[in-house]
N, C-alpha and C positions, 0 to 999 in steps of 0.2 A: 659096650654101653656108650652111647653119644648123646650128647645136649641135644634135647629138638629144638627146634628153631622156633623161636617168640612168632606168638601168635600176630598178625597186624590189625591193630584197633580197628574196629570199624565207625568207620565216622559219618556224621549226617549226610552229609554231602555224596559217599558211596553206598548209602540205601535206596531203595527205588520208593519212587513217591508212589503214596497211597492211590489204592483205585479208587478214583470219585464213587461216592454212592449216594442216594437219592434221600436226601433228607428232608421229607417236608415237616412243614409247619406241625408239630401234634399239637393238639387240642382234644382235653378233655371231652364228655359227653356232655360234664354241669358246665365248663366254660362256654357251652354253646347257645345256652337256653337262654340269656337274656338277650343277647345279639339277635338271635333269630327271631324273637320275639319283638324286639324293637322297631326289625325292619316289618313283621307281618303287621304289626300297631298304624305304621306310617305306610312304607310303598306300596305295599302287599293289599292294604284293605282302600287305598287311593282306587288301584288298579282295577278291584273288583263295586269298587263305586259302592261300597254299605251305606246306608244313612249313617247307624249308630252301629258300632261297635266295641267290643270291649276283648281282649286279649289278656289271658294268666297263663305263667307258669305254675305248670300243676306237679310236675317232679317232686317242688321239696316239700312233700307234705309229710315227713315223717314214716311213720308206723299205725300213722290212723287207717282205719279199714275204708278201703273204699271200696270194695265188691268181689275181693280175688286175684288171681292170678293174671295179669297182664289186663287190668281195669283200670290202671291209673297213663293216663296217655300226659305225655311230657310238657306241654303246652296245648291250650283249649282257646280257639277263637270262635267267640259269640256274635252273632251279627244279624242287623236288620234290613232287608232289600225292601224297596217297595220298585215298581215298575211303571210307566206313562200309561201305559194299553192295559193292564190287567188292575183288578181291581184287588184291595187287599193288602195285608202286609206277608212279608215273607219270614221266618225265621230257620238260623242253619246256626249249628255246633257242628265246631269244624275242629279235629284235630291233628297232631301231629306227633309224631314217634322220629326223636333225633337220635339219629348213630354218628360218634366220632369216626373217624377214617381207620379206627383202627379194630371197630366192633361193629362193621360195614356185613351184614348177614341178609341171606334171604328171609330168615325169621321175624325181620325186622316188620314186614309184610304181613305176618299174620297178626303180631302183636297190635299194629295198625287196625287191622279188619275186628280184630276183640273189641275194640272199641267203639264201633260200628253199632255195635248190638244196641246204641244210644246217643251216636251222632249221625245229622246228615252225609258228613263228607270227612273222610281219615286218610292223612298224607305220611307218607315216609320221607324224612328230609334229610341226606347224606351228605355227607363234608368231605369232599375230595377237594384235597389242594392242587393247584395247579400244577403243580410238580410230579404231581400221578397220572396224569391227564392221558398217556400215552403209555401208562404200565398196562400191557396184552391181558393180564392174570385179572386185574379189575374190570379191565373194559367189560372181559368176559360176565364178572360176576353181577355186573351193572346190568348187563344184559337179559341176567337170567330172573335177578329182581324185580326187573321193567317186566318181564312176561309174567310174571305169577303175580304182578301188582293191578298187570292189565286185566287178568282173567276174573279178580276179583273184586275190580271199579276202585281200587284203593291209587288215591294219586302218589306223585312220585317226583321230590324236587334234588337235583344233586346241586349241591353250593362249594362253591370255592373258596370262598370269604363269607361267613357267618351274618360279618355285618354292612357287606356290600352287596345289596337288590342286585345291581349290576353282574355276580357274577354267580346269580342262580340258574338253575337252569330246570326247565318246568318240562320235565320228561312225561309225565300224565299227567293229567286233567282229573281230578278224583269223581267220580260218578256220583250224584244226589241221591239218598234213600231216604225214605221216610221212616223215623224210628215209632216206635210202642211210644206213646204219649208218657207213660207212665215210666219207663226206663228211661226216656226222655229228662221225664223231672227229677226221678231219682238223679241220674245223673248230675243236673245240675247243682241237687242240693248237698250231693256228697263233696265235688268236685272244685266247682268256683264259692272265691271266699264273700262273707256276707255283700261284703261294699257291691260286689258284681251283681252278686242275686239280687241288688236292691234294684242296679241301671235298668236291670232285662226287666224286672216289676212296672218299672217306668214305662218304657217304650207300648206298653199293651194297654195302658191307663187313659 
């Protein structure tokens, strides 16, 4: 029988340093909604030149019913175009379906198109940090989005920063429909809160 020989401590210095791994920014799904919202209020409705508009998040509304299963769309922009050469005023409900980086699906697309059934125009708006930018497995999956978004006229914006315009990036153009006049209004009156229902009242007056 012999004494084994003392273990030799291992010390920080003889461990091997950590394999770097790709940590981006998380952000929530609800951390995202005023930010985006901010910038669709200001740069977003500058860009598309509205006369009047008006912008809610419509996420936190509870448990009140609004019409079913993927009927409540995350943010709602209301807006008035009018045009030099055509005669008339325009109106478009536009919305948007936000996924954090980390509930990034192709489903995201349909849930968008559900709400179609009573918007002009419905965008999917994705939050990839820039530290993803070049992960193969997204790329992919960005790509297969963009095709079932395009097949279905739903637009499609991927952002890096929530609340920098700067680092969106406008991968589709969402295609115009004309809704049911009446799903139309139902929507509005389930959806946007009094003070908004009041602006849009306005604008027709």
């Amino acid at each position: 029988v012999t004494q084994a020989p003392p273990v030799q401590a291992i010390t920080p210095e003889s461990t091997s340093p950590p394999v770097p791994l790709t940590s981006p920014q998380r952000i929530s799904e609800g951390e995202l909604y005023d930010p985006v919202a901010e910038v669709l209020r200001k740069q977003w409705a500058r860009d598309l030149r509205f006369r009047s508009h008006v912008v809610e998040v419509t996420a936190r509304q509870g448990r009140r019913d609004t019409g079913g299963t993927w009927t409540r769309p995350d943010i709602v922009t209301a807006a008035l175009r009018v045009f030099p050469h055509v005669p008339g005023k325009f109106f478009d409900l536009i919305t948007f379906e936000l996924k954090a980086f980390d509930g990034i699906d192709v489903t995201a697309v349909f849930e968008a198109l559900s709400h179609r059934r009573a918007a002009t125009q419905a965008y999917v708006w994705l939050h990839v940090p820039a530290t993803e930018a070049s992960n193969a497995d997204l790329i992919a999956l960005l790509k297969r989005i963009e095709e079932e978004a395009s097949r279905h006229g739903v637009g499609m914006i991927v952002g890096a920063a929530p609340s920098d315009y700067s680092s969106w990036d406008l991968r589709l153009r969402a295609a115009r429909f004309e809704p049911d006049p009446e799903s139309l209004n139902e929507f509005i009156a389930q959806q946007l809160s009094g003070l908004a229902r009041d602006e849009l009242a306005q604008w027709f007056r």
